[in-house]
Structure formats: C-alpha cells, structure tokens
C-alpha positions as CSV (number, residue, x, y, z in Angstrom):
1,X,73.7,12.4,-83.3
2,X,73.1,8.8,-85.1
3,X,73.7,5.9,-82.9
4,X,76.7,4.2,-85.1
5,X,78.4,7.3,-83.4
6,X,77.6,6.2,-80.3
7,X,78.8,2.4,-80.8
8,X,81.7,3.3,-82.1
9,X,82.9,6.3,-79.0
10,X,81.6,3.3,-76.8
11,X,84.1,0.7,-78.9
12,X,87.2,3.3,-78.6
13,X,86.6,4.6,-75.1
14,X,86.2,0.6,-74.0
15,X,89.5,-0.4,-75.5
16,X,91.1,2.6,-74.0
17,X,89.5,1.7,-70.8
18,X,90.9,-1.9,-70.8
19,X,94.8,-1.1,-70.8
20,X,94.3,2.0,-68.3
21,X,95.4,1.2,-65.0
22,X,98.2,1.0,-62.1
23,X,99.5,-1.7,-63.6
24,X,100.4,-1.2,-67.2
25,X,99.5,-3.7,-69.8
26,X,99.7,-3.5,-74.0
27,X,97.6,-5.3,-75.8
28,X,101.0,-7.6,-77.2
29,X,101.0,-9.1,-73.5
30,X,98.3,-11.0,-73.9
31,X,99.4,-13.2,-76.0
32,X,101.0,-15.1,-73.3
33,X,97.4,-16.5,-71.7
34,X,99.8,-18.2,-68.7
35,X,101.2,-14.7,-67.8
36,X,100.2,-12.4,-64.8
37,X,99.3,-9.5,-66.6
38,X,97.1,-11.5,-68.8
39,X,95.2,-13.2,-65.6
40,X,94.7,-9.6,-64.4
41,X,93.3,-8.4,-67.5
42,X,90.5,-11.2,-67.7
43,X,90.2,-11.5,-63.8
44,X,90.3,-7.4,-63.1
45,X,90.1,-5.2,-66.2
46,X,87.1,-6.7,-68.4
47,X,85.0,-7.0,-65.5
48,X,85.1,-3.5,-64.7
49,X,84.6,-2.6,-68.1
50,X,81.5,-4.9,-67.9
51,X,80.4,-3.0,-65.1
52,X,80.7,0.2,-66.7
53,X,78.9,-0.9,-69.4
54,X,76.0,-2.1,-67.6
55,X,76.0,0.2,-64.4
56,X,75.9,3.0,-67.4
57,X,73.5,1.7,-69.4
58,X,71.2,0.8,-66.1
59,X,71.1,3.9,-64.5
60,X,70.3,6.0,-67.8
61,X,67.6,3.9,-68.6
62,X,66.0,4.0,-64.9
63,X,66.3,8.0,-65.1
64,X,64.8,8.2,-68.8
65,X,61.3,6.1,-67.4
66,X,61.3,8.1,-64.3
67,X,61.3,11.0,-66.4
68,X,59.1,9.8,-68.2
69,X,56.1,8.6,-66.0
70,X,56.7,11.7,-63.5
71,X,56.5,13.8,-66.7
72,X,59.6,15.7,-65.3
73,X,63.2,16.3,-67.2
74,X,64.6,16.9,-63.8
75,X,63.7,13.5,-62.1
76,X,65.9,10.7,-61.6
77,X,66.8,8.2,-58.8
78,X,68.8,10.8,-57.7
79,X,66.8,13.2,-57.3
80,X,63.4,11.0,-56.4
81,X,65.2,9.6,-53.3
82,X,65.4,5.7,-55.1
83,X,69.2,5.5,-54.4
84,X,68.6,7.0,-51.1
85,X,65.7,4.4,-50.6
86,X,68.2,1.6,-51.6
87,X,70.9,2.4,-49.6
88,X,68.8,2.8,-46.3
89,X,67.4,-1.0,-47.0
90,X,71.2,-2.4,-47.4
91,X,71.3,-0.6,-43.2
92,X,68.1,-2.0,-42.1
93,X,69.3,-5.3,-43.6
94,X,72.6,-4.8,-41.6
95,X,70.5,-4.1,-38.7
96,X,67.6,-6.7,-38.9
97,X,70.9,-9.7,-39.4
98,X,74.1,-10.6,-37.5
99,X,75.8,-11.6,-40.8
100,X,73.9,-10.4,-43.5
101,X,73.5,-12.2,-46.9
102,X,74.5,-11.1,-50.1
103,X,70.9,-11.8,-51.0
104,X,68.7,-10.5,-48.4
105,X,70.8,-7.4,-49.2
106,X,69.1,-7.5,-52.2
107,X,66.1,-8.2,-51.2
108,X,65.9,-5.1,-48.6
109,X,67.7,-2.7,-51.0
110,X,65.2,-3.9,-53.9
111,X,62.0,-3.4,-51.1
112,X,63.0,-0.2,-50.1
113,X,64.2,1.4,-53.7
114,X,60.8,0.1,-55.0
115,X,58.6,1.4,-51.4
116,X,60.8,4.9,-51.8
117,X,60.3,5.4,-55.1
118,X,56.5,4.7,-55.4
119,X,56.0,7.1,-51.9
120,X,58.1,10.0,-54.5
121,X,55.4,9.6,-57.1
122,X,52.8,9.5,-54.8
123,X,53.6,12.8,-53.5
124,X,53.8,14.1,-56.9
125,X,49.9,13.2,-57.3
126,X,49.7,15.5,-54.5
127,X,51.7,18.5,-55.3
128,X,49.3,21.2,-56.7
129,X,52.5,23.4,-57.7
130,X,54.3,21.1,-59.9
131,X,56.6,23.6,-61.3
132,X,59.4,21.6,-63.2
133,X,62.1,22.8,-60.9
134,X,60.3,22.9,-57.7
135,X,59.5,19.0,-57.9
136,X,63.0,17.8,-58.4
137,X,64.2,20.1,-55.5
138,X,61.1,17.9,-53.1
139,X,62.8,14.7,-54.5
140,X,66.2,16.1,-53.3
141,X,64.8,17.1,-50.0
142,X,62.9,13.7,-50.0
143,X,66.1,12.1,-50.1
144,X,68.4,13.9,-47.7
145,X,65.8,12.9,-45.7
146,X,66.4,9.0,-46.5
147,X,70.2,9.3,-46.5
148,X,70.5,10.9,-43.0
149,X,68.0,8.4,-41.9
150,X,70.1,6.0,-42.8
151,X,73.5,7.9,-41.5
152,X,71.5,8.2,-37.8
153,X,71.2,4.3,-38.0
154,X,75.0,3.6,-39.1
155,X,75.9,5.5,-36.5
156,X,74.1,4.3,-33.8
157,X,75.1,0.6,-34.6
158,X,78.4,2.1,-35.1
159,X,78.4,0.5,-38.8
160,X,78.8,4.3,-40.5
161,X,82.1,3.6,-41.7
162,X,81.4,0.3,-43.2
163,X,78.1,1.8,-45.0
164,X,79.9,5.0,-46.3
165,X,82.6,3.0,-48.0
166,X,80.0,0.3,-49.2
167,X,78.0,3.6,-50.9
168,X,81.1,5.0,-52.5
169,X,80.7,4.7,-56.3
170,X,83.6,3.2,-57.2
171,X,85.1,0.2,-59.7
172,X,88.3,0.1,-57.9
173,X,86.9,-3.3,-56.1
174,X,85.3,-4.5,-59.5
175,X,86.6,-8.1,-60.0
176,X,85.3,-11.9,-61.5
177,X,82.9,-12.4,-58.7
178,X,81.9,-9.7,-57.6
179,X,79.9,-7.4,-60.4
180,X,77.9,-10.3,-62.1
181,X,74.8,-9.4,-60.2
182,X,74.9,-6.1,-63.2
183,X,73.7,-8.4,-65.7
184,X,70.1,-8.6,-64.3
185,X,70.1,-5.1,-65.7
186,X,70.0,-6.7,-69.3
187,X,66.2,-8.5,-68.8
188,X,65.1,-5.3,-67.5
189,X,66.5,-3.2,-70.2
190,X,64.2,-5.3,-72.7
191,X,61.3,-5.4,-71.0
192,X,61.7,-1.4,-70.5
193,X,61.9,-1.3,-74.2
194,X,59.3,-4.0,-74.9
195,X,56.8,-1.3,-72.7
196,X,58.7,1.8,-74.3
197,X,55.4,2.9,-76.4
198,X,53.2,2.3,-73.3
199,X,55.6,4.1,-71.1
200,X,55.5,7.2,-73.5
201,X,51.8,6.6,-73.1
202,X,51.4,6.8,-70.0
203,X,53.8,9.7,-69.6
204,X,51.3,12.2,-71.1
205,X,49.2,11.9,-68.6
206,X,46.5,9.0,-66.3
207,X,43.2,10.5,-68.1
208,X,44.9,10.4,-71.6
209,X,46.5,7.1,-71.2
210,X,43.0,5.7,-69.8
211,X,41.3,7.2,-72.7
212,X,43.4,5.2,-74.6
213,X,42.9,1.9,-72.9
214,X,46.2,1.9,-71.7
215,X,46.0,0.2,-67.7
216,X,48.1,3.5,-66.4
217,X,48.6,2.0,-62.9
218,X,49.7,-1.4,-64.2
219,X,52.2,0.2,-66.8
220,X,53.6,3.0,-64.2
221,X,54.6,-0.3,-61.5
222,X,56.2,-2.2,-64.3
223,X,58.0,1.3,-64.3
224,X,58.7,1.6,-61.0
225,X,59.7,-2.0,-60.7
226,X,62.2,-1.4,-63.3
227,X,63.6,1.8,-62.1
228,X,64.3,0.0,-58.4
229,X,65.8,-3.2,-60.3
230,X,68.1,-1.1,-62.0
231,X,68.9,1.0,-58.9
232,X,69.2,-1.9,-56.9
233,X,71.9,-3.7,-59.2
234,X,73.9,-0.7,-59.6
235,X,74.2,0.3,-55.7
236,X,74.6,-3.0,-54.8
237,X,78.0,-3.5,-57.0
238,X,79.4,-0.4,-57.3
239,X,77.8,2.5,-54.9
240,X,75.8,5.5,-55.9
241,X,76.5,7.3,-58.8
242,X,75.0,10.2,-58.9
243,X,73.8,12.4,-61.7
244,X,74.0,9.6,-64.4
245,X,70.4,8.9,-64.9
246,X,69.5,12.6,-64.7
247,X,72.0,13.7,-67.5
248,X,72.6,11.3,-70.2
249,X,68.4,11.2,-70.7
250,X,68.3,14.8,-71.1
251,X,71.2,15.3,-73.2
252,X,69.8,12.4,-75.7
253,X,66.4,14.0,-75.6
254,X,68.0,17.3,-77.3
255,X,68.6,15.5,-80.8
256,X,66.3,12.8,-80.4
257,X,63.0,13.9,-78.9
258,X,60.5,11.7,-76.3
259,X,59.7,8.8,-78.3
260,X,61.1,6.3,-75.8
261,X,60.9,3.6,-78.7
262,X,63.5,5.8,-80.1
263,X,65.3,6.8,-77.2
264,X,66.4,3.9,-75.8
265,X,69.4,2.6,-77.9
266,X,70.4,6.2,-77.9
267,X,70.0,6.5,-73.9
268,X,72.3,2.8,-73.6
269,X,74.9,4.1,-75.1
270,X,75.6,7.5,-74.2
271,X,75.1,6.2,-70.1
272,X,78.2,3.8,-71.6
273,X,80.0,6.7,-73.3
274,X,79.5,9.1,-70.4
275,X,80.4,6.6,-67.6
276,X,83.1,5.1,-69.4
277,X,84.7,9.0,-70.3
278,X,84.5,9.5,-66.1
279,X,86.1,6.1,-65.4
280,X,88.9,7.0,-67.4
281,X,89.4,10.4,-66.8
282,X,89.1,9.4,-62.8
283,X,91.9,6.7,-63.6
284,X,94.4,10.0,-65.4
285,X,94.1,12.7,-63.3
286,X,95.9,11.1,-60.3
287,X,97.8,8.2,-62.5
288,X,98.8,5.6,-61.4
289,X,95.8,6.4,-58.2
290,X,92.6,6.8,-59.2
291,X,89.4,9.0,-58.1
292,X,86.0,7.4,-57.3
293,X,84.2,7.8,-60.7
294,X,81.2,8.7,-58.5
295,X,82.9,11.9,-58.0
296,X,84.0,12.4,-61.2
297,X,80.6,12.2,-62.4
298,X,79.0,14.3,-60.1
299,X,81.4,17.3,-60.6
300,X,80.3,16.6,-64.6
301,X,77.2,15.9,-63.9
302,X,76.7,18.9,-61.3
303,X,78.0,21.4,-63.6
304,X,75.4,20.0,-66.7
305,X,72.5,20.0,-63.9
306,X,73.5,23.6,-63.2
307,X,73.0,24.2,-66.6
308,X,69.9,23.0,-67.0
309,X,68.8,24.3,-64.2
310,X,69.5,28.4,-65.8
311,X,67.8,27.1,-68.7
312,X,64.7,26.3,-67.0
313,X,61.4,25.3,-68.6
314,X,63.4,25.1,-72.3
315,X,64.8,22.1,-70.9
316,X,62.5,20.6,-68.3
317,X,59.5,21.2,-69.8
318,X,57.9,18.2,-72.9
C-alpha cells in the first residue's frame, strides 16, 4: 500500500469525523464564526480529532519499537503490561496525594509505564522458551497481574469507580484543555524515527548489534523511554486502548517489511486511519450515543489478534 493512500483515507475519514456527532453540524455553518455550533466545532470536535490523530499515531509507533527490540510481532503495551504499568502509577499517585496534580500524575504514570515495561523485557532475557506466542501470553499474564494490583488498591481506598471511568478509552470528554498533553507524542515520534536504523539494529539481536558498535543498552532505554512517553500521554488523556499498538504494526509490516526507517510514516498513519475508522463507527452504531472507541477497537482489534494468532509463526516470526 503506498503512503499517499494512507494520507489521503486519513484526509477523508478526518473530515468525516469532524461533522459526526449528537449535535449535527454542516460544514456551511461555519461560516457564522459567532454561532454555537461553530464554537463547538473548534472548542469540541477538532480537538478530538487531534487526539485521534495523535493517540493513533502514539500508540502504533510505541507497539512497532516494542516489537521491535523484544524481537516479537506479538508485543505491544498491551500485551507487555506498559498500560497496565501506567495505570497502576496514576492509583499510587491517588494514594501517595490528598488532591493529586495533573502533573505528578504524570510523573507516577510515566515512572511506572517506564519501571513496568523495562521489568517485561527483563524477563524476556530470562525466558529460555521464547516461543513467539508463548511470550506475549507472559506479557498478558504480566499485566493482569498489574491491573488487579491496581483494582485491589482502588478498592480498598474506595477510589475503583473513579479509576475505572478515568481508564476507559474514550474521546467523549475530549475538549480545548484537556487533550493538549498528546502533543508530547510529536518530539517522541521524531526522535523514534531519528533512532529508527539503530532500533532495527538493535532488534536483531545484543551480540549483533555490539558487533556492530551499536551501544545496545543505550539504544533499547531510548526505546523504552519512548514506548512509556507515548503510553503515558495516551492513558493519561483518553484511557487505554487496547490492541492499537499490537495491530496496526503488524498489518503495515505485511506490505512493507521491518525496516523501521521505512515503516514509520506507514505505522503513523494507518494508527490514524484505524483509530479514526473505530471513532466513527463507535459514534454510528448507537447514533446520536456513542460507544467507547476503546471497545470498538478491541472487538476489531481482538478478532485481527485472533487471527494472527491461527497463523502463528507466519506472522510472528522476522
């Protein structure tokens, strides 16, 4: 698939997405600027299509260098336990202050996403059987582990309900103010395509990369760093969205290979295009209600894991 492709289903599904909603707007009512539907359309509807964009884009990128480094088609931060990991340091932050900030949130989330994420490929260094389903099923176990950890310690503060409607992935809440934290996903974008060779490097292996001069541990934390960055942003806004950073990587490596020099415009843009599609289709099936698009995406992204999952070593394997 060539990327202009791509641009232009992200173009078409992001106009579509902007006049889609309970309240209906046409793209000849903006040209009042003083109306109300125009001041929902710039206060509501383009900054959830921003944090589509991004949130998409984010969490495709973070599952295409865990895949990567781990040397795994079936890792992600969903199945590595990172959004697990960044959801139980948003509790202990809840925990630790009385009225927790915005950004210590960030900070604890970040902490733990990063500490969770690095303990997941530690234990990969220890696993003798690393059979290309078998690890992904430890990273899924890995973080049930994480999220009831962090259920045991909603409940007992009796905070449960306030976490579980913080976790769920929806835009629904997405307004000016409240999603620009997504756009610290851009600087990390760049720098994961400035170290896309070195990633691709490293991925083949610590002895090859070392062989080739390449600082393996130094390049695998940059990794790491970005992966919980990206994680961090996206939970923090919008919840977990499953699935997204496991599929969209795997479906662009089909047509496209492992080069992650090469990958990574691709891997932007269908995260956009498969978010986006969810959103919408999450905003039709129930119009003028909606479903969380974290649901949406993991009975799409379920159903494609499934599939991968029959295929086996045709798919997981590099």
């Amino acid at each position: 698939m060539r990327l202009w492709i791509l641009i232009v289903a992200t173009v078409i599904l992001s106009f579509i997405s902007l006049f889609i909603g309970a309240i209906d707007i046409k793209p000849s009512d903006l040209l009042d600027l003083d109306s109300d539907k125009t001041q929902i359309f710039l206060a509501s509807r383009v900054p959830r299509l921003m944090a589509i964009i991004l949130a998409g884009a984010g969490m495709s990128i973070a599952g295409l260098i865990m895949q990567s480094l781990s040397r795994n088609k079936f890792v992600s931060p969903t199945t590595a336990g990172t959004l697990d990991a960044a959801k139980l340091g948003i509790v202990i932050s809840m925990l630790f202050f009385t009225n927790v900030s915005y950004t210590q949130q960030i900070i604890f989330s970040f902490a733990f996403a990063l500490a969770g994420t690095f303990i997941f490929m530690q234990l990969l260094d220890r696993i003798k059987f690393k059979d290309v389903i078998f690890v992904p099923l430890i990273g899924i176990m890995y973080g049930n582990i994480l999220s009831a950890i962090t259920t045991f310690l909603g409940y007992e503060a009796d905070i449960l309900q306030n976490v579980q409607s913080f976790f769920l992935g929806s835009f629904t809440l997405v307004v000016s103010g409240r999603y620009e934290l997504l756009y610290v996903s851009i600087p990390a974008i760049i720098i994961a395509y400035i170290y896309a060779d070195k990633f691709t490097v490293a991925g083949m292996g610590e002895d090859f990369a070392k062989n080739l001069g390449l600082s393996y541990k130094a390049v695998l934390n940059i990794g790491l760093i970005i992966v919980a960055v990206l994680a961090t942003t996206v939970v923090l806004t919008v919840g977990v969205i499953p699935f997204l950073g496991l599929i969209v990587p795997n479906i662009v490596s089909l047509y496209m290979g492992d080069n992650l020099r090469k990958t990574i415009p691709h891997t932007i843009f269908m995260g956009m295009v498969f978010l986006l599609f969810c959103d919408i289709l999450s905003r039709l099936i129930v119009h003028p209600y909606e479903i969380p698009v974290n649901t949406t995406v993991a009975v799409i992204g379920s159903a494609i894991f499934l599939v991968m999952l029959f295929r086996g070593k045709a798919y997981a394997k590099k």
